[in-house]
C-alpha positions, 0 to 999 in steps of 0.5 A, spaced: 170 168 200 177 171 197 179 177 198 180 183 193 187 186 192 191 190 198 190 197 194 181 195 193 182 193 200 185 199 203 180 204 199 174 200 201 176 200 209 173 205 211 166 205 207 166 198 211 168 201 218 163 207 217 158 202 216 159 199 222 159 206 225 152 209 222 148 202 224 149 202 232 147 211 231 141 208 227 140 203 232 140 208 238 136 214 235 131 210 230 126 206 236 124 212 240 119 215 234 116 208 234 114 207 242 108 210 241 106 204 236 109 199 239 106 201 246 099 200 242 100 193 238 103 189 244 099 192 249 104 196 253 104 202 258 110 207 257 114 204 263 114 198 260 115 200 252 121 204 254 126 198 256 126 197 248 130 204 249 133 202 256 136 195 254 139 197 248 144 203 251 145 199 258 148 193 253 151 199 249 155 201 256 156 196 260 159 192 254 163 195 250 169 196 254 170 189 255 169 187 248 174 192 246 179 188 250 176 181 248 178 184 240 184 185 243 185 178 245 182 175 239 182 180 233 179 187 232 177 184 225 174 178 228 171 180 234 168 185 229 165 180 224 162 177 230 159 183 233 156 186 227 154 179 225 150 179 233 148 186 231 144 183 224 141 177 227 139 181 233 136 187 228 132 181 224 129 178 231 127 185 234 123 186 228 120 179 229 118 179 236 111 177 238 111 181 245 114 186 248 119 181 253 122 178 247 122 185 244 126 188 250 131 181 249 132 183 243 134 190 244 139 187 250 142 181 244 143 188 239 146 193 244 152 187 245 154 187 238 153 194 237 158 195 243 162 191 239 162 194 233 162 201 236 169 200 239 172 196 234 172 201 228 176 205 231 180 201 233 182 198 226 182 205 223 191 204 225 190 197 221 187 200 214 189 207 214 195 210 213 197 215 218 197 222 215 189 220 214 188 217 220 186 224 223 180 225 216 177 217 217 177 220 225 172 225 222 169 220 217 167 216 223 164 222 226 160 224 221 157 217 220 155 218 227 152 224 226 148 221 220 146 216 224 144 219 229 140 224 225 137 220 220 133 216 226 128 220 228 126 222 220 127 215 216 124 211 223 117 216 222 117 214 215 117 207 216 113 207 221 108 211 217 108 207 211 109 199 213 108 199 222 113 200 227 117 192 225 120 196 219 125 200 224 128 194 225 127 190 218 131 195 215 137 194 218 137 187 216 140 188 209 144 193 212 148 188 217 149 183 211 152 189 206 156 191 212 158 184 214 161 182 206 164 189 207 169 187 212 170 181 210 172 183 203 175 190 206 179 190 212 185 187 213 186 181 219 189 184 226 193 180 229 191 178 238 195 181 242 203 179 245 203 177 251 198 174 255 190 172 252 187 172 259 180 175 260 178 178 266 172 175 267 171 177 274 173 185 273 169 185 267 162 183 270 163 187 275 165 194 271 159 191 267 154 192 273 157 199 276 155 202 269 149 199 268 147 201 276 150 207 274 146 208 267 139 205 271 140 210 277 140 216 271 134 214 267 130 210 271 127 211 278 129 209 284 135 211 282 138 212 290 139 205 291 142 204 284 147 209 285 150 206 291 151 200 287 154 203 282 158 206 288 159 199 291 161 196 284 167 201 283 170 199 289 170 192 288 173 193 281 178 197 284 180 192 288 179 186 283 183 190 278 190 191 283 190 182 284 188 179 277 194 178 274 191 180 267 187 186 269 181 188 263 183 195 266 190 197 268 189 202 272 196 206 270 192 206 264 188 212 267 194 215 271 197 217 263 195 224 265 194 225 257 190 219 256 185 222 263 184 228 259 182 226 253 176 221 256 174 227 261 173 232 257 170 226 251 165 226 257 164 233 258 163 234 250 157 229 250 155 231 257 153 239 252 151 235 246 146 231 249 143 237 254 143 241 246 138 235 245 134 235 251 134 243 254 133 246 246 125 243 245 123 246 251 127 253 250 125 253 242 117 251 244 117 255 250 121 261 250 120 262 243 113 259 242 115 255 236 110 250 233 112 243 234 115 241 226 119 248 227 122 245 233 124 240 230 127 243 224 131 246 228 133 242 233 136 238 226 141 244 224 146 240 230 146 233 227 147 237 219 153 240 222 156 234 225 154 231 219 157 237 213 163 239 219 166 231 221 171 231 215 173 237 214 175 237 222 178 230 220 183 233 215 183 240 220 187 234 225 192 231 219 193 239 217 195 242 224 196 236 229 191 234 234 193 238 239 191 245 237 185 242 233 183 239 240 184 246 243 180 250 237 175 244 238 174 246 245 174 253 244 169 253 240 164 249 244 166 254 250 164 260 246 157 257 243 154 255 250 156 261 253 152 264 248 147 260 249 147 262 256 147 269 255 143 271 249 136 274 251 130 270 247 129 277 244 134 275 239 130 270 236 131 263 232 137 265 230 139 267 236 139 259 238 141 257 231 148 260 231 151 258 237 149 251 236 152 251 231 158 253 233 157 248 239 156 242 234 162 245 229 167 245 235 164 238 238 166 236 230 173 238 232 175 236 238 171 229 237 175 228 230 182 231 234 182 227 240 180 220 237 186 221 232 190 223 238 189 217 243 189 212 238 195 214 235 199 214 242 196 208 244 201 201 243 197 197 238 196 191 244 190 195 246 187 199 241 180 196 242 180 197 250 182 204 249 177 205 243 171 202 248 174 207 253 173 212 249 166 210 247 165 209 255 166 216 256 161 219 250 156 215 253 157 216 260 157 223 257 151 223 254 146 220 259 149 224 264 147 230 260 140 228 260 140 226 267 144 232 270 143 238 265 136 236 264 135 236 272 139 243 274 133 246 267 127 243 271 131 246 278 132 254 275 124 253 271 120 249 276 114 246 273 116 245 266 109 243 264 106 251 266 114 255 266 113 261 262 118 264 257 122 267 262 122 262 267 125 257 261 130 262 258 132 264 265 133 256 266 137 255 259 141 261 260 143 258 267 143 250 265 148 252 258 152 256 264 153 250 267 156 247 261 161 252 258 165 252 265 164 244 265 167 244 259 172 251 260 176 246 265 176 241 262 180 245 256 184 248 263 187 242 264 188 239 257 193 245 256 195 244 262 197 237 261 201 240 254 204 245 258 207 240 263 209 234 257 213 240 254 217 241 261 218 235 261 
């Protein structure tokens, strides 16, 4: 296939890379409405019909750092074809499955490309666009996130209302292959990176089953034995990571003081937005007595935001620099979660709705600023594996927050399943508490690695 004119190319780069970003969001979000279905036509229990979930986010997490290094190696553009072309083939297999194990195995094949994709389109935004817009697709691909994330839930509904739970997979069938062709067409060719072309395989594997461990510990049972693993795998990848000539992970990579902040504070951002996520329906339907459809139209004014708010936060970091725009970010989720916490339930809907929106404007901000900053800091030789960090550390965030925040709620509540209103305001305003100091240190010590820079 030819490619088009440079100048077609570059104005045509980030539609293809905000399709490689809102596919795996949409694959994330758009098979939890179908479960119910898929448990009733392949004749599942809930425990079971849950892996189609679990599979995917454990091949997302335990995958996308290696293959944000392997994009390095061979090419960010290549591996990127790759993992979108996995990621459609996947889709197409899912939505053919006769049972629920090749269904799950499916899930697992999509999560691999999807964790490519994921960590590659970030990492090609230095390669296709020119600097002084690097912070406005920065947002771009923030809101894409946003889109996908939002649209899941409603279009994964209608789909299966109208033509059965198969379509949820079918339909992003067309959109790979549009996707695909984009690349191809769009995006300019990387070049593999200096240097040695070694592929940490053992460090890889191991780094795999630390965060799968780690993963499984926090969203199945029996999580006690899982956390040792992941334990056990850390010390070991350690290990492996101090001898191999050619690590997966540097580990002065993770001694850059401004490199750990940026993914610390990453993870403590997507901890507050997923406990958004899981502590609203209960505060909204409980201590606000809600009915189930206002729930959910109010649990959607997050995503809208992210959606409405990511671009302009993009052309916020290009207009006064990432660092204040981080700052700004941050402050604002600090402010709309200590609202949060302390607002009483006699303030009413909109007592939740304004500081959500605050919390999700400023998550806007901060994501849109730090991947600009860290992106533009890191050599070019490691553009993928810093970008599948980055992706790391949202994750490990965002299940986190469903594990740990949702457990300090159920803690403060006692038997969600007969608190009242008082015990569950108490419990919002105490798990939201939680997470505006989380969130305060982590902006503690962006500022403190700004101070010391400047010094030096």
């Amino acid at each position: 296939m030819t490619s088009i004119a440079p100048g077609k190319t570059r104005s045509w780069a980030p539609a293809a890379l905000s399709l490689c970003t809102v596919l795996p969001s949409l694959g994330t979000s758009i098979a939890n409405v179908a479960l119910p279905d898929i448990a009733t036509a392949l004749d599942a229990s809930f425990d079971q019909v849950q892996w189609v979930v679990i599979a995917y986010v454990l091949a997302v997490t335990t995958v996308v750092v290696g293959a944000g290094r392997l994009g390095d190696l061979v090419g960010r553009r290549r591996l990127l074809l790759a993992g979108t072309a996995v990621f459609t083939l996947a889709t197409l297999l899912c939505g053919l499955a006769p049972d629920l194990p090749l269904l799950v195995a499916a899930r697992a094949v999509q999560g691999i490309g999807a964790a490519a994709m994921m960590a590659l389109t970030m990492a090609l935004v230095g390669e296709t666009v020119a600097p002084d817009r690097t912070g406005r697709v920065m947002g771009l691909l923030g809101t894409m996130s946003a889109i996908g994330t939002a649209l899941g839930p409603t279009l994964g509904g209608v789909l299966v209302a109208g033509f059965g739970w198969r379509a949820i997979f079918l339909v992003g069938v067309p959109l790979g292959v549009v996707a695909l062709v984009l690349v191809v067409r769009a995006v300019p060719a990387s070049a593999p990176a200096a240097g040695p072309r070694r592929f940490d395989t053992a460090g890889t594997a191991l780094l795999a089953v630390t965060l799968g461990a780690y993963a499984l510990a926090m969203t199945v049972d029996g999580g006690l034995v899982a956390l040792v693993v992941a334990a056990v795998g850390l010390v070991l990848f350690v290990v492996v990571e101090r001898r191999v000539p050619v690590p997966l992970l540097s580990l002065s990579l993770l001694r850059d003081p401004a490199l750990a902040a940026s993914l610390t504070t990453s993870a403590l951002v997507s901890t507050v937005m997923m406990t958004t996520l899981v502590v609203g329906p209960f505060h909204l339907a409980r201590a606000l007595g809600l009915a189930p459809v206002l729930v959910g139209l109010v649990m959607s004014a997050g995503p809208v935001v992210a959606a409405l708010t990511g671009i302009p936060a993009g052309r916020a970091t290009d207009r006064f620099g990432t660092g204040t725009t981080v700052v700004v970010g941050l402050g604002g989720v600090i402010a709309g979660t200590a609202a949060l916490a302390l607002t009483p339930a006699s303030a009413g809907v909109l007592g939740y709705v304004l500081p959500l929106v605050v919390v999700t404007a400023g998550y806007a901000l901060f994501q849109a600023a730090n991947n600009t900053s860290v992106m533009k800091d890191v050599t070019a030789g490691r553009r993928g594996l810093v970008s599948g960090m980055l992706n790391l550390s949202r994750n490990l965030g965002l299940i986190t927050g469903a594990s740990v925040m949702g457990a300090v709620f159920a803690a403060v509540a006692g038997d969600v399943t007969a608190a009242g209103a008082a015990e569950v305001t108490r419990a919002t305003h105490w798990t939201f508490a939680i997470a505006s100091v989380g969130v305060a240190v982590g902006l503690a010590v962006v500022v403190w690695v700004r101070v010391r820079s400047r010094r030096r």
